[in-house]
C-alpha positions in Angstrom: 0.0 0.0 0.0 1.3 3.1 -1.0 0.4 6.7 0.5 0.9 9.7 -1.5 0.2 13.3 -1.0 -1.9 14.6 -3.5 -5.5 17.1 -3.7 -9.1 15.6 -3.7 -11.6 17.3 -6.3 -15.1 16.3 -7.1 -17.6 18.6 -9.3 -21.7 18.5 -9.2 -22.4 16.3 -6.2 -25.8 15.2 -4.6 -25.5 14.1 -0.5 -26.8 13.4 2.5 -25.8 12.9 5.8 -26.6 10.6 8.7 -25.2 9.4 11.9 -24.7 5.5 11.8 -21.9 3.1 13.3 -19.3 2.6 10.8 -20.0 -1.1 9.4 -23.3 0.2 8.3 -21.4 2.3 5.4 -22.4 0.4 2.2 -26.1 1.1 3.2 -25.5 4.5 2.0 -24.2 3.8 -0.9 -26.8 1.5 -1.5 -29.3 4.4 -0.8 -27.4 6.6 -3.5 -28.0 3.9 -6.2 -31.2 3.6 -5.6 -31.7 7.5 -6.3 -29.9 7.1 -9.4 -32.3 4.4 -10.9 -35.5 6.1 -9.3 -34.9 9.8 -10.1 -33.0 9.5 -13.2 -30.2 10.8 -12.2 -26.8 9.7 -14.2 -24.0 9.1 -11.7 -20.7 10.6 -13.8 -18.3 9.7 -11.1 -17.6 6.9 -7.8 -19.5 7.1 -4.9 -17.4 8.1 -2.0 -18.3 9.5 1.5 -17.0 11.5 4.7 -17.0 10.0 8.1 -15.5 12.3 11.2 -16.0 10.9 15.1 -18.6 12.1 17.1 -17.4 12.5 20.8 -18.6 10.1 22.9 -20.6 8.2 20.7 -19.8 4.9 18.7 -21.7 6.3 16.0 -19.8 8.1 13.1 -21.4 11.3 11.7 -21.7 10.4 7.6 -21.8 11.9 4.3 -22.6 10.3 1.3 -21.9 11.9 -2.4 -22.7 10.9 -6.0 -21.1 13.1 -8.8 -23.4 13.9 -11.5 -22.9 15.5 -14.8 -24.9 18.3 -14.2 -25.6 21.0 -11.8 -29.6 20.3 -10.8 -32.0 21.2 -8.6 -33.8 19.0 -5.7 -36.9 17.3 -6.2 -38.8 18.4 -2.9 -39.4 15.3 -2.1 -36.0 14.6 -1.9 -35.2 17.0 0.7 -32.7 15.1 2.6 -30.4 15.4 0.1 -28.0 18.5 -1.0 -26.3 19.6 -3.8 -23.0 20.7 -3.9 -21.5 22.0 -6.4 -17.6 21.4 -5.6 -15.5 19.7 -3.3 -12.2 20.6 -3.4 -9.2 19.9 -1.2 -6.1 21.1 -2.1 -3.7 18.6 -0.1 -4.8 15.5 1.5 -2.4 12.3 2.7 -4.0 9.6 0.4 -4.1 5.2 0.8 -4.9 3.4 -1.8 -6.6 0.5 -0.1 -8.0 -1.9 -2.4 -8.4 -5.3 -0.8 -5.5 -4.9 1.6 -7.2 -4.1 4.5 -10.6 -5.0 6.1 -11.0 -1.7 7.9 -11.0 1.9 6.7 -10.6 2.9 10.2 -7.3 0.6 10.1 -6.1 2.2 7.0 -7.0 5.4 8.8 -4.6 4.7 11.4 -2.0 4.0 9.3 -2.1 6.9 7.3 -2.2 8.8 10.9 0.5 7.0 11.6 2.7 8.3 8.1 1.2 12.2 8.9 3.2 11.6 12.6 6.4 10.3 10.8 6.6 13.1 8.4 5.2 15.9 11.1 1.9 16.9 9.2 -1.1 17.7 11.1 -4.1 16.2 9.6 -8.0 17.3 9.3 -10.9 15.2 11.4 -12.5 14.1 8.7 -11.8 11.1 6.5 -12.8 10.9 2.8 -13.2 7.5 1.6 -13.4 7.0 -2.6 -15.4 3.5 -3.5 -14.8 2.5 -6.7 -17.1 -0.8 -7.6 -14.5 -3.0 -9.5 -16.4 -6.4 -10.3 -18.5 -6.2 -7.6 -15.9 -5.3 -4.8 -15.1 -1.9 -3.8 -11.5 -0.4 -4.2 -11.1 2.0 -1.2 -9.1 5.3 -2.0 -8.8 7.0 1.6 -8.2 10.8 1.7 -7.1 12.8 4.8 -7.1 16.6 4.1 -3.9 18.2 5.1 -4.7 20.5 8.3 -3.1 24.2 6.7 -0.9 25.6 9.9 -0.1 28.4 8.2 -3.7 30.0 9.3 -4.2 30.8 13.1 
């Protein structure tokens, strides 16, 4: 496994969010697809979400994005979900996971564990790519880069 520094950018994104334990992750996906064959919506991109620890719960508190190739507008019915139009991150410590690890929260750690050794301070929130390769998901993990130089 081989982590990289390198940015993070997604364009025209519908989402949602929702606090659930961790192994319950492929449920949102699975809600994401469903939109896609119910509302017509053509996903242009892999699914991916954020996850980021909610103090004292075992919960995580999740996002969940589908690119699209189009800006659009909500159905009203629909109104759990978001659009956005951008997600950028300039600088993020990347893990290509594929099937090397069970765990994104292991692959997490190691990433953590790369940030310490090379004395970068990293964000709270984890970006996890999900590309569906033959029915199994390649996991791409992004960390975004905490930027010091602000106080």
């Amino acid at each position: 496994m081989k982590i990289e520094q390198r940015p993070l950018y997604m364009k025209n994104l519908i989402n949602f969010s929702r606090e659930i334990l961790p192994k319950e992750w492929e449920n949102g996906l699975n809600t994401l697809q469903v939109l896609e064959l119910n509302e017509g919506l053509y996903q242009s991109g892999p699914l991916f979400f954020s996850i980021k620890d909610i103090q004292d719960h075992e919960e995580k508190s999740f996002t969940f994005y589908m690119p699209i190739n189009w800006a659009t507008e909500i159905p009203p019915e629909l109104d759990s979900l978001t659009f956005t139009e951008e997600l950028s991150i300039r600088n993020a410590v990347m893990l290509r996971q594929a099937d090397n690890e069970d765990n994104f929260l292991v692959a997490r750690e190691k990433i953590e564990q790369y940030a310490k050794e090379n004395k970068i301070t990293l964000e709270d929130t984890s970006y996890v790519i999900c590309t569906d390769v033959f029915g199994e998901y390649v996991l791409d993990i992004y960390i975004p880069i905490k930027d010091v130089s602000t106080k």
